[in-house]
N, C-alpha and C positions, 0 to 999 in steps of 0.2 A: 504494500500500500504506500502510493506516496504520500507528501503534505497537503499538495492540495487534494486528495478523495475523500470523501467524506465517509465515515467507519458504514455509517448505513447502507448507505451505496454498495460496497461489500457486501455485505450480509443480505443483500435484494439478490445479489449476483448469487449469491451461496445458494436463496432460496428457492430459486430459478432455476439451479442444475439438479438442486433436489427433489422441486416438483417436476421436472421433464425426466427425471429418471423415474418417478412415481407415474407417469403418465405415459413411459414406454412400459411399462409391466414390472417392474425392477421393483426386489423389495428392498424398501427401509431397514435397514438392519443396523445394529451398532456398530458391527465389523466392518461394514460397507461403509458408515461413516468414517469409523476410525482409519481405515484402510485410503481414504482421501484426503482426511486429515494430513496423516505421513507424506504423504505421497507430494501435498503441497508443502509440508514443512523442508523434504528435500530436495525438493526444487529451488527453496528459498534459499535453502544454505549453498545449490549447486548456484544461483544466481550470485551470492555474497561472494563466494569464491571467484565466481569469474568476473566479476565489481575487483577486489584485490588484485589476481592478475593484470587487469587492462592498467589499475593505477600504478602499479611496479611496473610497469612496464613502460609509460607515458614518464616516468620520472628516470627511468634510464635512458632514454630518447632524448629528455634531456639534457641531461647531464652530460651524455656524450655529445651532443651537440654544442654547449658551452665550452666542454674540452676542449672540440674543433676549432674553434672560436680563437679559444686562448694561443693554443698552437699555433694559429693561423697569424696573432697577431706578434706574437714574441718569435716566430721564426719567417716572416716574412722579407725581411731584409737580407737572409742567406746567399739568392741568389747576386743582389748586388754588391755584398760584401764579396763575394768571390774575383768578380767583376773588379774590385776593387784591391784587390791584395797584391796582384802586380804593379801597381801604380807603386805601393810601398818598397816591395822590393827592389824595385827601380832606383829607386830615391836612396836605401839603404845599400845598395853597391853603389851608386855614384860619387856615396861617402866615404865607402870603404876603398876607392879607388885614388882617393887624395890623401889618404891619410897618409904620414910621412913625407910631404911636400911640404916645403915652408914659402911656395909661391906667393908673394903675396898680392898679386896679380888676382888670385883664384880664391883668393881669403874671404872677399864681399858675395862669388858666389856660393863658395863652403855655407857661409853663414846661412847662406835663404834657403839652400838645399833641406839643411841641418832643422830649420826653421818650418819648410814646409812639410818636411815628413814628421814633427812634432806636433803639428796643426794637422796632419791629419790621421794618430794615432790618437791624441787624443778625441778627435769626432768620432773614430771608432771605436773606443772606448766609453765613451758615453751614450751608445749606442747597444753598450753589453757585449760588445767585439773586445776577448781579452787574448794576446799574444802567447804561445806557448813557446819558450828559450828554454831548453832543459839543461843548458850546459851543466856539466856535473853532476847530474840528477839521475836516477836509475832509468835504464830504458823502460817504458811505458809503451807498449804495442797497439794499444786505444788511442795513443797521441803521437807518437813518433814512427817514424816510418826508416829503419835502417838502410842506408846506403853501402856502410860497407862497417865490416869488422877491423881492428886492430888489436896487437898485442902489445897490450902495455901492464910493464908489472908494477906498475903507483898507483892505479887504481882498481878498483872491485869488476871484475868482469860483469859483463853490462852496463855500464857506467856510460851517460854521454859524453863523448870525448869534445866534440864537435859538431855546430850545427849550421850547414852548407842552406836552410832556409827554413825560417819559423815559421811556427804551424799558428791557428788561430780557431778560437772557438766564437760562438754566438751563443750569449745565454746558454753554456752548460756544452753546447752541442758541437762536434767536432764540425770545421768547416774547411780546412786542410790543416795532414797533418805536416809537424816538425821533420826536417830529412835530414838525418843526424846519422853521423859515424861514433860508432858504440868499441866499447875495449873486449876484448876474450883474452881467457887465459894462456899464456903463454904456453907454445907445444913443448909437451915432456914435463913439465915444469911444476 
C-alpha cells in the first residue's frame, strides 16, 4: 500500500477477490484465506527485496560515476604533460651542455635558459606534475626504467648510479619513467 491509498480502498479490493471467488463456486475456507494471506505477504517481502536491490545498485552507479568524474579530472592533463616533458628536457641539456664554460658571452643566455626551465617546472609542479631523480636511490621498476647495468663495489647493487633522463608522475601516477643506469654486483666477487 502506498501513502496516498487509502486503507479502505484495500480492503474493497480484498472484498472483491473474495466475493468473485465466492461467486465462481470457490469455498470460503480459513486455509484459502490464510493461504493468500502468505502468498501476499511474500510477495511483499519478494517486492522489499527487489526495492533494496535496484537502491544498491542506483548508489553504485553512482559512485562509480563520481569516481569517473574525479579520475577524469585529476588525470586529464596526462596527455599534455607528456607533450610537454620534452620541452624540459630540452632546456635541461642545453644547460648541461654549458656547464664548465666561463663564456661570458653565453652567461645572459645561461641565465634565461636556467630561468625558463624553473618557470616551467614549477607550473608543472603546481599542476601535481612531480619529477622522479632517483640518483642514489634503490632501483624502483614502477619508476625507473634501466638502461644498463654496472659494477661498482661502493654501492648496494641496484642502486641508481645515474640518470640519463627523469621520469615524472601526475598526481601519484606514472607519466614517464626515470632511465637510469643501476650498479650489480661485481662478477666472482
Amino acid at each position: 500500500m502506498t501513502q496516498d491509498q487509502n486503507p479502505l480502498d484495500e480492503l474493497q479490493d480484498d472484498q472483491v477477490d473474495i466475493s468473485s471467488a465466492a461467486e465462481q463456486g470457490a469455498p470460503l475456507t480459513t486455509e484459502a484465506l490464510q493461504q493468500q494471506v502468505e502468498d501476499l505477504k511474500n510477495e511483499l517481502v519478494q517486492a522489499k527485496e527487489q526495492s533494496l536491490r535496484v537502491q544498491a545498485e542506483m548508489q553504485n552507479v553512482r559512485r562509480r560515476a563520481q569516481q569517473d568524474v574525479e579520475k577524469a579530472h585529476k588525470f586529464a592533463l596526462e596527455k599534455f604533460v607528456s607533450d610537454l616533458l620534452p620541452v624540459a628536457d630540452n632546456l635541461e641539456r642545453a644547460l648541461a651542455s654549458t656547464q664548465g664554460s666561463d663564456n661570458i658571452d653565453l652567461s645572459a643566455v645561461v641565465e634565461g635558459v636556467e630561468l625558463t626551465l624553473k618557470s616551467l617546472l614549477d607550473t608543472l609542479q603546481r599542476h601535481q606534475v612531480e619529477q622522479v631523480n632517483p640518483e642514489g636511490e634503490p632501483f624502483d621498476p614502477q619508476f625507473h626504467q634501466a638502461m644498463t647495468a654496472i659494477e661498482n663495489r661502493d654501492v648496494e647493487p641496484n642502486t641508481v648510479l645515474n640518470v640519463f633522463q627523469r621520469g615524472y608522475t601526475l598526481s601519484g601516477r606514472l607519466v614517464r619513467p626515470a632511465m637510469v643506469v643501476v650498479s650489480k654486483a661485481p662478477a666472482g666477487g
